[in-house]
C-alpha positions in Angstrom: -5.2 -18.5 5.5 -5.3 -14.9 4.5 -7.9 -13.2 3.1 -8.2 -12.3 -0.2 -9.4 -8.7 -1.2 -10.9 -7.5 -4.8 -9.7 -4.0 -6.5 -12.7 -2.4 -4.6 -11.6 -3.0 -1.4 -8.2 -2.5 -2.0 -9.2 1.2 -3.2 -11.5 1.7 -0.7 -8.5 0.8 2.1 -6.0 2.7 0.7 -8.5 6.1 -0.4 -7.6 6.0 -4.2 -9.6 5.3 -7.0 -10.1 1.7 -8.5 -7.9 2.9 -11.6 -5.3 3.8 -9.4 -5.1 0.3 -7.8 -5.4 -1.8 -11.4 -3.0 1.0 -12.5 -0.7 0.1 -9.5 -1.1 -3.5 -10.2 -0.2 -3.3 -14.2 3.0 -1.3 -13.3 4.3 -3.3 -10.9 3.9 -1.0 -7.6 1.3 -3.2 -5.9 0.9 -6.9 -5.1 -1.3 -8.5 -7.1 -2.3 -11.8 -8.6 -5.4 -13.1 -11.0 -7.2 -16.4 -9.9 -7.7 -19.0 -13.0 -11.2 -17.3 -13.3 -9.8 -14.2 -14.1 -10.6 -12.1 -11.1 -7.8 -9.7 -9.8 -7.1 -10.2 -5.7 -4.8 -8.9 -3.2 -3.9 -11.0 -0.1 -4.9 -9.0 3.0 -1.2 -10.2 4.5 0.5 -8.9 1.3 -1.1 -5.4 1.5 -0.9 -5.2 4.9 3.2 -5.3 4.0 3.0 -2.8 1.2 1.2 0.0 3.4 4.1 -0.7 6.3 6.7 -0.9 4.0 5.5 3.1 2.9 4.4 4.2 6.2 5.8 7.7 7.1 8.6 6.9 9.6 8.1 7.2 13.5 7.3 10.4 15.3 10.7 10.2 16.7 12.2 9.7 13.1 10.0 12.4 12.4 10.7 14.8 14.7 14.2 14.6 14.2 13.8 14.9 10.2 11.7 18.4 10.9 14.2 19.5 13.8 15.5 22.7 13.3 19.4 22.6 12.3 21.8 23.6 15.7 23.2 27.3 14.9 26.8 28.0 13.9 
């Protein structure tokens, strides 16, 4: 079972303010759900996703991105 992390945490892992995260959440950008208490929580799994999903590509990517163009 995956663990479930509060707004706090969420912020904390991804270095942005809480705001940012329930901001996130309200406009669709991040994976969120609210248990019958009330409570907002992200599943760890489902995070983990969304941070992969924006990862900057790999250095090879990269490196082939910032290459500079052959000469004509």
């Amino acid at each position: 079972m995956t663990r479930l992390l509060a707004v706090r945490e969420v912020a904390e892992a991804l270095a942005v303010s809480r705001s940012t995260v329930l901001r996130w959440t309200r406009e669709g950008v991040l994976p969120g759900f609210r248990l019958p208490s009330g409570a907002l929580r992200y599943r760890e799994d489902d995070l983990a996703a969304w941070i992969e999903r924006r990862a900057t590509p790999s250095e090879e990517i990269a490196n082939r991105l910032h290459a500079t163009p052959p000469e004509r």
